[in-house]
Structures are given as structure tokens and as C-alpha cells.
N, C-alpha and C positions, 0 to 999 in steps of 0.2 A: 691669416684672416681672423682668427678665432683670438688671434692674440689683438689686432686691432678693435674688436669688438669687445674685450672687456674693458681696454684703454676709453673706448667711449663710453661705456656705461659708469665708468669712475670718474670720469670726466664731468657727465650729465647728472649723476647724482650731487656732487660736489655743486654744478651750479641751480642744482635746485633744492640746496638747503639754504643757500645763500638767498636766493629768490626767495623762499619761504620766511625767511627773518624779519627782509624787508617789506614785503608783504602786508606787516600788522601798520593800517593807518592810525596812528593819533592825530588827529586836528589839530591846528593851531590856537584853537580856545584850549584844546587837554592840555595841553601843552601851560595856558597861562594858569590854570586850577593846579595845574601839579607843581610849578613853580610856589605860588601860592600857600600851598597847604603843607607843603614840604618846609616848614621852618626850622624846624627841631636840628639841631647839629646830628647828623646822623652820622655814625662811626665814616672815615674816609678808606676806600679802597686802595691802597698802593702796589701797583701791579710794573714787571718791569718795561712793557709798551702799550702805548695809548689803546685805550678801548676803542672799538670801530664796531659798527654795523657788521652781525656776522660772526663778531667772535663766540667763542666760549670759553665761560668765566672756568677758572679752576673749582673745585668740588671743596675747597679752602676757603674760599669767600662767603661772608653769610649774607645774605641776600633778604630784606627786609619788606614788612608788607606795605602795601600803598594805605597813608591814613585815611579812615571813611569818606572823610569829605570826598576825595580823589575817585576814589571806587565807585563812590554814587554818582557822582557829575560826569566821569569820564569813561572810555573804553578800556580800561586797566584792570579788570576785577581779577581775571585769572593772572595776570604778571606779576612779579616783583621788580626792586629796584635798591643799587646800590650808589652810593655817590664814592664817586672818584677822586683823586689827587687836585685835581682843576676843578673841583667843585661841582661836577656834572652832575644829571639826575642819569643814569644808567639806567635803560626799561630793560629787563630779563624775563623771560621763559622759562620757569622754574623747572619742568621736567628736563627741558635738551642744557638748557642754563646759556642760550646762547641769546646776544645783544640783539632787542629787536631796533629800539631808537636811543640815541645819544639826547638827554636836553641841556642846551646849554643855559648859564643862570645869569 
């Protein structure tokens, strides 16, 4: 019994970190601001599988800030973000380091 109830509490926490990622809404306007303002070639992230909602980045990846424009127009002040191999905008959680939204460009 006791052994069942820690299997669900491992269980439950695991899906409410995932819940928690997904969680942070950006809008489809944030979304067109941070395309936007993001021109600058920003170094590319090369990781051996595709970034997803939920991951976490390795503690190796440097994680860069959103430029002001972004910060003031959108819901991003406390995240970072790294661009990836396919050119993605990658939003991260800088304390957990884990993906909150993928943007595509």
C-alpha cells in the first residue's frame, strides 16, 4: 500500500511540473513582438533532441535576455530564451531552466 502511494505521489508531482510549464500563457500578439524584436542572430542552441514544452535545458546552455522592446510589450519580463538548431525562439524559466513555449519563426 505504502509502496503504491509513493508511486503516485511521483507520478502526480511529475505531472504537475509539466502542467506548470505549460501554464505560462503568451498570446499570439507576444508571440508576433518577440518574433519581431528578436533579429539579432542570437548564438544557436545544438542539443541532441528536439526542444519540447517541459523540458529542461542542461545547466551548459547560456540562456539569454528578452530585448526591452519584448519585455515591455509582452508577458516575458521574468523568462529567458535561447534559439535553437531550427531557428526557434525557445521561452525558459530561468530558475527550474525548464521550456515554457516553443516559437516558431
Amino acid at each position: 500500500m505504502t509502496k503504491r502511494f509513493v508511486l503516485a505521489a511521483v507520478a502526480l508531482a511529475a505531472l504537475g511540473s509539466a502542467a506548470s510549464a505549460q501554464s505560462v500563457i503568451l498570446s499570439d500578439d507576444d508571440d508576433v513582438v518577440i518574433r519581431r524584436v528578436i533579429r539579432e542572430p542570437a548564438p544557436r542552441v545544438v542539443l541532441r533532441e528536439r526542444v519540447t514544452i517541459g523540458a529542461t535545458l542542461p545547466d551548459t546552455v547560456e540562456l539569454s535576455d528578452f530585448p526591452d522592446e519584448a519585455r515591455s510589450r509582452t508577458t516575458v519580463r521574468e523568462y529567458r530564451y535561447v534559439r535553437d538548431a531550427d531557428d526557434r525562439i525557445v521561452v525558459v524559466e530561468p530558475q527550474s531552466r525548464k521550456v515554457i513555449k516553443v516559437i516558431e519563426r
